[in-house]
TORBA-22075 format. One line per 10 residues: number of its first residue (from 1); for each residue y negated, z negated, x of N, C-alpha, C, O, CB. Coordinates in steps of 0.001 Angstrom, whole numbers. Glycine has a CB too. Layout:
<pts>
NUM = Y/Z/X/Y/Z/X/Y/Z/X/Y/Z/X/Y/Z/X; ...;
</pts>
This chain:
<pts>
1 = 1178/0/828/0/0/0/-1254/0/882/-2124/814/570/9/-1210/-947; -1448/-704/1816/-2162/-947/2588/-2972/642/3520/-4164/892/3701/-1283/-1968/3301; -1943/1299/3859/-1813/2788/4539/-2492/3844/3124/-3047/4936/3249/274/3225/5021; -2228/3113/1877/-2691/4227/772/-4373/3954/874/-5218/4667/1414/-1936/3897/-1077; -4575/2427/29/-5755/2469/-253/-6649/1629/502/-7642/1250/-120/-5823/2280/-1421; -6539/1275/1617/-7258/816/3092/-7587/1600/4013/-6937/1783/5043/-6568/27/3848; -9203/2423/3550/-9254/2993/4956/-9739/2046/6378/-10262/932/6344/-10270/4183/4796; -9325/3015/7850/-9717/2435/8715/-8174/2447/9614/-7086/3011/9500/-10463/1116/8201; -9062/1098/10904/-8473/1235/11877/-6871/808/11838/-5958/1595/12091/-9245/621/12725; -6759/-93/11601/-5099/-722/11292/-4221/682/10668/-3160/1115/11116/-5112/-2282/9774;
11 = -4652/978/10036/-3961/2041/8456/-3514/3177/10132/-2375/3448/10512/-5895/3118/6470; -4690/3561/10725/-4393/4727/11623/-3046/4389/12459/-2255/5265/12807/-5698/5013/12655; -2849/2706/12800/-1989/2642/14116/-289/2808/13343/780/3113/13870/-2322/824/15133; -624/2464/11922/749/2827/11793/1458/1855/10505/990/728/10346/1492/2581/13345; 2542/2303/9641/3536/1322/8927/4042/-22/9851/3761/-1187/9572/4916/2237/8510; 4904/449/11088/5324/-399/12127/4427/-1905/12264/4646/-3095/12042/5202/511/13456; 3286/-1054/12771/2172/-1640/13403/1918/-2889/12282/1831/-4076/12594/835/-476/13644; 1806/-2269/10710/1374/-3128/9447/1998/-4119/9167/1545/-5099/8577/1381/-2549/8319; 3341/-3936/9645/3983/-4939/9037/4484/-6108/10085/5105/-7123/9770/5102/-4307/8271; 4190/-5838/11008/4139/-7003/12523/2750/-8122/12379/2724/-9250/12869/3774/-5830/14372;
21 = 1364/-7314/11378/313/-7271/11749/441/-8595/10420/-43/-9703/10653/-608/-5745/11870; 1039/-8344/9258/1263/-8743/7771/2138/-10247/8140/1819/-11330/7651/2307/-7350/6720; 3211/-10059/9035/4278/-10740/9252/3697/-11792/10185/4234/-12880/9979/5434/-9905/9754; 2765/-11824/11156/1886/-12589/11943/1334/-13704/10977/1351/-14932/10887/743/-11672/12589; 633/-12172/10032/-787/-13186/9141/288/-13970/8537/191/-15182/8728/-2125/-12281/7677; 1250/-13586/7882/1803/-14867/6620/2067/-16051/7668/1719/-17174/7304/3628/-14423/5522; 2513/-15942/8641/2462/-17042/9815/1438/-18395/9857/1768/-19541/9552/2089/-16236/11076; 17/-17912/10351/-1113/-18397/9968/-1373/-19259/9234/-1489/-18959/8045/-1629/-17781/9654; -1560/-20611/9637/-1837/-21691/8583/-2735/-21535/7928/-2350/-22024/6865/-2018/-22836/8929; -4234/-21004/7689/-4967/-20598/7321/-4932/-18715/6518/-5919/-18057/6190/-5617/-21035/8358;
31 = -3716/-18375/6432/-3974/-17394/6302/-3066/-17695/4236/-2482/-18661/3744/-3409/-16295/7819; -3387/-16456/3743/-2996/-16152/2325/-2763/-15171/1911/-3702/-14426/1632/-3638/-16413/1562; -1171/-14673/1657/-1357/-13141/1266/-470/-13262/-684/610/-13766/-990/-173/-11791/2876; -1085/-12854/-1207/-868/-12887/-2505/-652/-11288/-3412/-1624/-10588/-3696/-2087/-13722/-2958; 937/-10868/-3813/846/-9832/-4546/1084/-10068/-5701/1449/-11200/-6018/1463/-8953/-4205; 904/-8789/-6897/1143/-8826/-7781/2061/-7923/-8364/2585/-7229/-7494/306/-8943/-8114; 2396/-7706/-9340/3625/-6767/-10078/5064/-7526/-11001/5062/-8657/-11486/4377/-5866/-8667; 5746/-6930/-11029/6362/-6840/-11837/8259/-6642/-11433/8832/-5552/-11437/5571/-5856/-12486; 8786/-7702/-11184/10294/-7010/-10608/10074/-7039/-9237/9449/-8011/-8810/10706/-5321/-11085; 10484/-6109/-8373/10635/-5580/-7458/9200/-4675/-7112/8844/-4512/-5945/11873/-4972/-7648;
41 = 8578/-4223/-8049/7435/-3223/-7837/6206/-4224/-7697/5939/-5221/-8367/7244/-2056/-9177; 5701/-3789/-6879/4005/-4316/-6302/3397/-3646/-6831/3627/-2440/-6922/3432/-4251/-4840; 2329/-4305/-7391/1123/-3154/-8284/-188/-3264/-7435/-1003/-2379/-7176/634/-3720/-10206; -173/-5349/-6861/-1247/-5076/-5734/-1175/-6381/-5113/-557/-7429/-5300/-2851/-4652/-6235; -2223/-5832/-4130/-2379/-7690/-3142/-3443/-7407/-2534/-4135/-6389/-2507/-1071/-8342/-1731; -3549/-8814/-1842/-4663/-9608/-1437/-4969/-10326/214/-4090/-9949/989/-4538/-10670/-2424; -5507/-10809/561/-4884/-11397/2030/-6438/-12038/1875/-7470/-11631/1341/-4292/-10111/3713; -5998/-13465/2753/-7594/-14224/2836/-6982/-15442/3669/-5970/-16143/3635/-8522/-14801/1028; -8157/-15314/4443/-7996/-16189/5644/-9472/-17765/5536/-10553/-17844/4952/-8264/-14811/7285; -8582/-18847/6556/-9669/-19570/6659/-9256/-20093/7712/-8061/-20296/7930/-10097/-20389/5644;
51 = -10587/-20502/8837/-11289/-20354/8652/-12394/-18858/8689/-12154/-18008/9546/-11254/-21212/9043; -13041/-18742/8151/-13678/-17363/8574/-13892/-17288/10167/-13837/-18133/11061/-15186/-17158/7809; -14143/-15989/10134/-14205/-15314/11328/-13097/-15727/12873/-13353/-15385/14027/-15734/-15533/11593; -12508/-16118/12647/-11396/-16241/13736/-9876/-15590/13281/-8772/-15974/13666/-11205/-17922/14068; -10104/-14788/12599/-8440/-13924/12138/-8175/-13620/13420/-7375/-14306/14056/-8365/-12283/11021; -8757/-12638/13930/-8002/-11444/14942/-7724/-12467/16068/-6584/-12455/16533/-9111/-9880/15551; -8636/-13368/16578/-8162/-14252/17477/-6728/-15134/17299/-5992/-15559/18190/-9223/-15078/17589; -6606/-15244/15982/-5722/-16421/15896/-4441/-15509/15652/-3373/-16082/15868/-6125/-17645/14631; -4376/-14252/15259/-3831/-13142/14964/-3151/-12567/16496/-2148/-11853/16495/-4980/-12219/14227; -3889/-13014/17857/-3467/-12463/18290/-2752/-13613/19564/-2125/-13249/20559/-4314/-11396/18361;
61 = -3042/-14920/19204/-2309/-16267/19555/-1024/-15992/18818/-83/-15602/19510/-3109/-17758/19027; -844/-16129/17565/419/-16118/16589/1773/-14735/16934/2902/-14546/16482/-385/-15835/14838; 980/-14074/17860/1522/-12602/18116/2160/-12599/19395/2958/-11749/19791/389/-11459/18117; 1629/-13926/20209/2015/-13776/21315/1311/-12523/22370/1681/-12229/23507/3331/-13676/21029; 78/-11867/21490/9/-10792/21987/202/-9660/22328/-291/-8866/23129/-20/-10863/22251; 1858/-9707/20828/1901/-8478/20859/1216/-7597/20019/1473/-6393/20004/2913/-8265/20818; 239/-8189/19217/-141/-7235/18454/-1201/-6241/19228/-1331/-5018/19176/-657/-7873/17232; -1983/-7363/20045/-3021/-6701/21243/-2001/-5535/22046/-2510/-4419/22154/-3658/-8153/22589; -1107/-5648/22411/-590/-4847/23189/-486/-3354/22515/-761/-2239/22958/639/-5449/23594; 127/-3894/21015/155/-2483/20226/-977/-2254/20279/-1334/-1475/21163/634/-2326/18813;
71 = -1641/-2629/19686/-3394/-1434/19773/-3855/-1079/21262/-4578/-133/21575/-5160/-2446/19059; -3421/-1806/21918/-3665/-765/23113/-3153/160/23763/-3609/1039/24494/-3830/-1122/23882; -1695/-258/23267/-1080/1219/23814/-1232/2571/22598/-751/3664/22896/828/940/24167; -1804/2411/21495/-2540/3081/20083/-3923/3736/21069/-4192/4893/21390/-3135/1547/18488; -4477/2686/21299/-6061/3265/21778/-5413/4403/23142/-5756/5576/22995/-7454/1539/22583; -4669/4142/24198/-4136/4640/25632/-3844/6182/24743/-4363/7201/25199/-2444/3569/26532; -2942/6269/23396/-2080/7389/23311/-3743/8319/22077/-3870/9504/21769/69/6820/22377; -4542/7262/21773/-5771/8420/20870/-6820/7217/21140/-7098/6199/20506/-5452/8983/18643; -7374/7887/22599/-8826/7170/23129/-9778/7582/21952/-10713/6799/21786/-9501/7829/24813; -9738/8370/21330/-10981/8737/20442/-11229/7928/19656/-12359/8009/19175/-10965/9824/19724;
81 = -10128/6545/19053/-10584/5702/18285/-10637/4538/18939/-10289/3546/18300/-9973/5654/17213; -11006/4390/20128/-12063/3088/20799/-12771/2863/20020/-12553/1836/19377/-12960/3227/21999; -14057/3745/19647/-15533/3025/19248/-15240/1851/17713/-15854/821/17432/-16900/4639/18719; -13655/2769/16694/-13504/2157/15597/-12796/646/15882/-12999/-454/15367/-12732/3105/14701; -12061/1009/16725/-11710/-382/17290/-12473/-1503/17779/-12311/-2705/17563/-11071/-214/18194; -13471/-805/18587/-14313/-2109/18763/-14953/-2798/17558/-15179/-3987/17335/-15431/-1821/19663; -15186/-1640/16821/-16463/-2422/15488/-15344/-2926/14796/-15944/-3706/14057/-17717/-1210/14220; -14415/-3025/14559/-13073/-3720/13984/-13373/-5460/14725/-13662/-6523/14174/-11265/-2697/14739; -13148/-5107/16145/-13187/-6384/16956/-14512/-7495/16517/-14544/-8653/16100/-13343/-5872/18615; -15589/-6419/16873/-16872/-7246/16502/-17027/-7847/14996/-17941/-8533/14540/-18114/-6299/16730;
91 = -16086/-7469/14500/-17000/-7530/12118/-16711/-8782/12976/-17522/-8612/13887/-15906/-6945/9623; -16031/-9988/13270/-16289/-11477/12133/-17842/-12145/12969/-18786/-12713/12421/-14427/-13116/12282; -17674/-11860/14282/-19353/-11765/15130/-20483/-11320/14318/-21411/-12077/14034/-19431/-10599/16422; -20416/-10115/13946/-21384/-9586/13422/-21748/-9808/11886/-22848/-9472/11448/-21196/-8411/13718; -20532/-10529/10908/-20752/-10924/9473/-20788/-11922/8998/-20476/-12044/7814/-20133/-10577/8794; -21195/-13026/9785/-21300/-14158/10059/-22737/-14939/9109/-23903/-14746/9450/-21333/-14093/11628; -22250/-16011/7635/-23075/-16372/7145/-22677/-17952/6685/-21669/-18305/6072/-23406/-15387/6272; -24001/-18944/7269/-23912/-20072/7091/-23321/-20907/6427/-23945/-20968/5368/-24530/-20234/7004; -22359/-21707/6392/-22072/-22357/5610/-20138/-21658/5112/-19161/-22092/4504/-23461/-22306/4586; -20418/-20758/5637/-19098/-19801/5128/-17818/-20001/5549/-17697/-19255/6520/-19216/-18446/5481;
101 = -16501/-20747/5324/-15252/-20823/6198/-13924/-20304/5855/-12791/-20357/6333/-15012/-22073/6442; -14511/-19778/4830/-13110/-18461/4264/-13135/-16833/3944/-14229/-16270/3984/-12591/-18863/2766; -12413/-16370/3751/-12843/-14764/3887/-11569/-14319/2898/-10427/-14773/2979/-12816/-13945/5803; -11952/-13512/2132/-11265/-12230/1725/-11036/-11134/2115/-12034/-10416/2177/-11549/-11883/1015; -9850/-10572/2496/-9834/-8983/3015/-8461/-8256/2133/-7437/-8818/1745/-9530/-8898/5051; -8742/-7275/2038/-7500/-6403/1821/-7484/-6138/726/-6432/-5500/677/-6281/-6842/2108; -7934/-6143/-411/-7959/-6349/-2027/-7583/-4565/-2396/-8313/-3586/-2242/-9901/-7072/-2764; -6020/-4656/-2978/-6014/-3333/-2830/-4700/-3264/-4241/-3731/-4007/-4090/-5627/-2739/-969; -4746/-2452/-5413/-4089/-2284/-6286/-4247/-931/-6677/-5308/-338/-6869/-4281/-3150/-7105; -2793/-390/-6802/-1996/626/-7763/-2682/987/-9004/-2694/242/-9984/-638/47/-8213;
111 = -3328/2277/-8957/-4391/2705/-10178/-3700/1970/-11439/-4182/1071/-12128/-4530/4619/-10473; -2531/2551/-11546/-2200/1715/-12734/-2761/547/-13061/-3490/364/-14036/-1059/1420/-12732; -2295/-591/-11923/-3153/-1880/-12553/-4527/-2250/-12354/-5031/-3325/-12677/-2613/-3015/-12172; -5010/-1420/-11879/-6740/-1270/-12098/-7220/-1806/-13228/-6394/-1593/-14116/-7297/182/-12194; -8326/-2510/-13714/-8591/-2748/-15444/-7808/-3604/-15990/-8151/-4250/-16980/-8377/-1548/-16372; -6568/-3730/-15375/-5703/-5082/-16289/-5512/-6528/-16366/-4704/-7212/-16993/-4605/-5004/-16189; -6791/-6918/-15291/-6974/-8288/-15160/-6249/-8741/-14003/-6474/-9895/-13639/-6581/-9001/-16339; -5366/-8003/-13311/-4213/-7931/-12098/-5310/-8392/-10780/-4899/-9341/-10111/-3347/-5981/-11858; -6394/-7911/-10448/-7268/-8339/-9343/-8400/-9462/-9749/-8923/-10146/-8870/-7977/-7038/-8785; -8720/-9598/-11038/-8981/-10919/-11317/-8372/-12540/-10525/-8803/-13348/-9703/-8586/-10814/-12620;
121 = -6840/-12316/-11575/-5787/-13025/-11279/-6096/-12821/-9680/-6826/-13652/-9142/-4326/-12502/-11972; -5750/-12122/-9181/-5486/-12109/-7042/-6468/-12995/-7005/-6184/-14192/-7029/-5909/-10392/-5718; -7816/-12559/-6937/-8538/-12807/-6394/-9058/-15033/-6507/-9222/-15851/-5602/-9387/-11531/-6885; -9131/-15164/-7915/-9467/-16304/-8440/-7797/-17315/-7385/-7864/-18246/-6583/-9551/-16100/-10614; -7053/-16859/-7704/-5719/-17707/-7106/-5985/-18017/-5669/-5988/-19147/-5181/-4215/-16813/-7171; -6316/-16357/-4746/-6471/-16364/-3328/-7650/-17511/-3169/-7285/-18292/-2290/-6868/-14789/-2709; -8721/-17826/-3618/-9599/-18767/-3827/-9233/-19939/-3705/-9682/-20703/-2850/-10087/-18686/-4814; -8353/-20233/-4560/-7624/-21823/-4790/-7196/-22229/-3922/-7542/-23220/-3280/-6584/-22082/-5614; -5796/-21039/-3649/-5332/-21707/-2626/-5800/-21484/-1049/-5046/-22035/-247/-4068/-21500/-2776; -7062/-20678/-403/-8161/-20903/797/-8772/-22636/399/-8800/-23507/1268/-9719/-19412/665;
131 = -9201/-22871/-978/-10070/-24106/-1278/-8942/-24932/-412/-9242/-25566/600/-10404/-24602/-3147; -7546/-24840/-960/-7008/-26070/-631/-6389/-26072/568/-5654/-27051/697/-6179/-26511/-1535; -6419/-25127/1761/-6247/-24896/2591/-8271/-25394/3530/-8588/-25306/4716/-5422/-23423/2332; -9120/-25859/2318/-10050/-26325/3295/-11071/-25410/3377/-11628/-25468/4473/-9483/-26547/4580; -11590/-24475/2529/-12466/-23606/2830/-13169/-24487/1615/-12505/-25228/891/-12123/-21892/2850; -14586/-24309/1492/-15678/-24595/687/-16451/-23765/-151/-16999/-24153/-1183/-16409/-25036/1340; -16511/-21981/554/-17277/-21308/455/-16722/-19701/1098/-16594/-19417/2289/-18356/-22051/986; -16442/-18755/-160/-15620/-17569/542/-16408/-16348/662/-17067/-15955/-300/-14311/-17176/-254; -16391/-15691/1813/-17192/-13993/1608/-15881/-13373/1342/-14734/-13811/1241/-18167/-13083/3223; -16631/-11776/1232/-15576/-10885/817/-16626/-9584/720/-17554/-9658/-85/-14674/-11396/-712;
141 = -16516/-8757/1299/-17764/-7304/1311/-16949/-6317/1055/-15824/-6218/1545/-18690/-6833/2864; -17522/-5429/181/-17227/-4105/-683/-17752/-2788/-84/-18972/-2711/-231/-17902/-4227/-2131; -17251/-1802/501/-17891/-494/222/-19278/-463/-811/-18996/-573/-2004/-16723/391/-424; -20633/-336/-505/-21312/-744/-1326/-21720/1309/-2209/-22631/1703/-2937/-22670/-1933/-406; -20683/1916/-1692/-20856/2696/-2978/-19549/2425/-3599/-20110/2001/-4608/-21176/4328/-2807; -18500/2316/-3842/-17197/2079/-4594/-17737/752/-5750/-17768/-473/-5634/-15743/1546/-3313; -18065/1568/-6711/-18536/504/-7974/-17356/-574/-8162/-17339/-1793/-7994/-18764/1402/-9617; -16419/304/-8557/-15119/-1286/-9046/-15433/-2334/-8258/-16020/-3313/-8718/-13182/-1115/-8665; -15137/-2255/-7210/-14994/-3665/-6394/-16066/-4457/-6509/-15851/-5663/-6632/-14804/-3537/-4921; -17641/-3905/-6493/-18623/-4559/-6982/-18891/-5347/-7937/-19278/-6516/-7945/-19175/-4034/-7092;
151 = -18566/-4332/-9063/-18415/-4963/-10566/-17760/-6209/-10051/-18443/-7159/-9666/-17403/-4029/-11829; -16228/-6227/-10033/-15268/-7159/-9902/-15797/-8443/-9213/-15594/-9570/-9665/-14160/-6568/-9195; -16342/-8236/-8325/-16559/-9592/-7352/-18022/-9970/-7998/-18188/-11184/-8117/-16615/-9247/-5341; -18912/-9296/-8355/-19832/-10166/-9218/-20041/-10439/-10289/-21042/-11029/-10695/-20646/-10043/-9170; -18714/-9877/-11215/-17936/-10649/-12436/-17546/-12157/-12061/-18153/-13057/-12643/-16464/-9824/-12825; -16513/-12492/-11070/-16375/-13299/-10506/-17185/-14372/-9923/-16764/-15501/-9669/-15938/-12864/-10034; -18307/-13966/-9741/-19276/-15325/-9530/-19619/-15183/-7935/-20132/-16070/-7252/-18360/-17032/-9921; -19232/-13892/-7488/-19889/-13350/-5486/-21455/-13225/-6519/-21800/-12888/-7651/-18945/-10889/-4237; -21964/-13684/-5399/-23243/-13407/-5303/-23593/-12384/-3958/-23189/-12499/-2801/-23940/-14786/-5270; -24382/-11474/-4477/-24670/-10342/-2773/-25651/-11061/-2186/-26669/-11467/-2746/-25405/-8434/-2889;
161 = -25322/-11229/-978/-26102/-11738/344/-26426/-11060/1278/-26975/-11466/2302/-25569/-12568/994; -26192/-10221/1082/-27044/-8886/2282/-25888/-7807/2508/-24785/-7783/1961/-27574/-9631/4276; -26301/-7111/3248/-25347/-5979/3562/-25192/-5209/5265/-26064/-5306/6129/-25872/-4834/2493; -24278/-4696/5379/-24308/-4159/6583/-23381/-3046/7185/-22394/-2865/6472/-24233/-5117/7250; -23421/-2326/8194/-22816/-1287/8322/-21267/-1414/8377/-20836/-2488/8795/-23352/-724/9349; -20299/-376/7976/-18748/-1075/8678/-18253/310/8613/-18454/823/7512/-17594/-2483/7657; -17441/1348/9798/-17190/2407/9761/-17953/3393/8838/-17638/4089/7872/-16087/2324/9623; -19170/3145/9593/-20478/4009/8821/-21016/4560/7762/-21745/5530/7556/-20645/4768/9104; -20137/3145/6664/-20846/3280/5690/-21194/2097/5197/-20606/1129/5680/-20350/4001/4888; -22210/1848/4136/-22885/630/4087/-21748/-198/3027/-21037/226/2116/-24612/835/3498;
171 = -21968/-1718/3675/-20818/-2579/2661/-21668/-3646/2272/-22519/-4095/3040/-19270/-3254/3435; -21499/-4049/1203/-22521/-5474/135/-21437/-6341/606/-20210/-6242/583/-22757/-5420/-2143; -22338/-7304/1080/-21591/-9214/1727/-21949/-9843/297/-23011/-9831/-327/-22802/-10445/3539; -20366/-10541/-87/-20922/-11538/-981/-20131/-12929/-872/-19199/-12985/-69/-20879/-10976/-2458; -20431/-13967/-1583/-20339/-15346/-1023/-20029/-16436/-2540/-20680/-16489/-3584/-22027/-15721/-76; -19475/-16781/-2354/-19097/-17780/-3891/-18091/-18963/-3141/-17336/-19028/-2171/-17929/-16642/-5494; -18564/-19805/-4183/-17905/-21443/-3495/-16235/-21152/-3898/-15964/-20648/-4987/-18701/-23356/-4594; -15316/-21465/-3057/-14311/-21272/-3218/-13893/-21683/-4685/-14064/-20795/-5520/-13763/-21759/-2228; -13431/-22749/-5092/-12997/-23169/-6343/-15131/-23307/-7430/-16127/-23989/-7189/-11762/-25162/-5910; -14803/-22247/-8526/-16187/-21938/-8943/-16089/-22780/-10508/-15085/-22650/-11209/-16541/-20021/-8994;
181 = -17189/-23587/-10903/-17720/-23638/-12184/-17475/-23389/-12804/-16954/-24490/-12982/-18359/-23426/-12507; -17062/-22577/-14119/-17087/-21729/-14857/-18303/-22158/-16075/-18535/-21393/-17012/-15658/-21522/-15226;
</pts>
C-alpha cells in the first residue's frame, strides 16, 4: 500500500526495503502502526511515532543499521536521488514546532474506503494510543494541494500552523493535542 499511495523516497528503494523499514518501526517503543479492513484485506493504515522528530534516528539504532546501509547502497546504485534523500533526512530538523512530541506519517487508504469513516477511526485511535505512549500534542502535514487529507485533519480538530516545502511541493503543518475535547 505504501509503494501505491506514498509518494517519495522510501516507495523508490523498494517492497524489500518497506518492509525491514515497517518491521523496525513496529519495534519502536514509541512507534504505532494501525490498519484497517476487513478479514485478511487491508483497506488502510497509519504509522505515528513519539517522540517527534527522532524516527529516522531511532529507526536506524533499532536496525542495527541496516536500514542506513540499504539506502546507501540505493543512493551508490541511483546517485540521482541524493538531493531527495537528504530532504527526507533533514524533515524532522526542519518541521520542528514547540511544544510538539508526536507525529503522524503515512495515512494512506484503498479508494474504496475513502469517505467511510475508515481514516477517521485510524487517525483518532493512532492519537490515543501516541497520548498514552506520552505524547501531549501531535503534527501531521498534508500535500497542501490534495484537498481530502486537509478536509480530514481539520475535521478532526489539526489546526494549520504554517507550511513548508517537502519534495517540491508545498505541505500545510498541523497540530492538535493528542487525546482532543470534543
Amino acid at each position: 500500500m505504501h509503494c501505491r499511495y506514498i509518494p517519495g523516497y522510501l516507495r523508490n528503494i523498494g517492497p524489500k526495503f518497506l518492509e525491514k523499514f515497517y518491521k523496525n518501526f513496529m519495534a519502536l517503543p514509541g512507534g504505532v502502526i494501525l490498519v484497517s479492513g476487513e478479514g485478511e484485506e487491508i483497506s488502510g493504515y497509519i504509522a505515528g511515532y513519539t517522540p517527534a522528530d527522532s524516527l529516522f534516528m531511532s529507526l536506524a539504532r533499532e536496525s542495527r543499521l541496516s536500514l542506513v546501509f540499504s539506502v546507501l547502497f540505493h543512493i551508490l546504485l541511483n546517485p540521482g536521488e541524493t538531493g531527495e534523500l537528504l530532504e527526507l533526512a533533514r524533515y524532522g530538523g526542519r518541521v520542528k514546532v514547540p511544544g510538539v512530541d508526536g507525529e503522524l506519517f503515512f495515512i494512506a487508504l484503498e479508494p474504496p474506503a475513502r469517505k467511510s469513516g475508515a481514516a477517521d477511526q485510524l487517525v483518532e485511535e493512532a492519537c490515543k494510543i501516541l497520548a498514552e505512549k506520552g505524547a501531549k500534542k501531535i503534527k501531521v502535514s498534508a500535500d497542501k494541494e490534495n484537498r481530502g487529507p486537509n478536509i480530514l485533519l481539520e475535521r478532526l480538530g489539526f489546526e494549520p500552523v504554517g507550511e513548508f516545502p517537502f519534495r517540491g511541493r508545498p505541505q500545510n503543518l498541523y497540530v492538535r493535542t493528542a487525546i482532543r475535547n470534543r
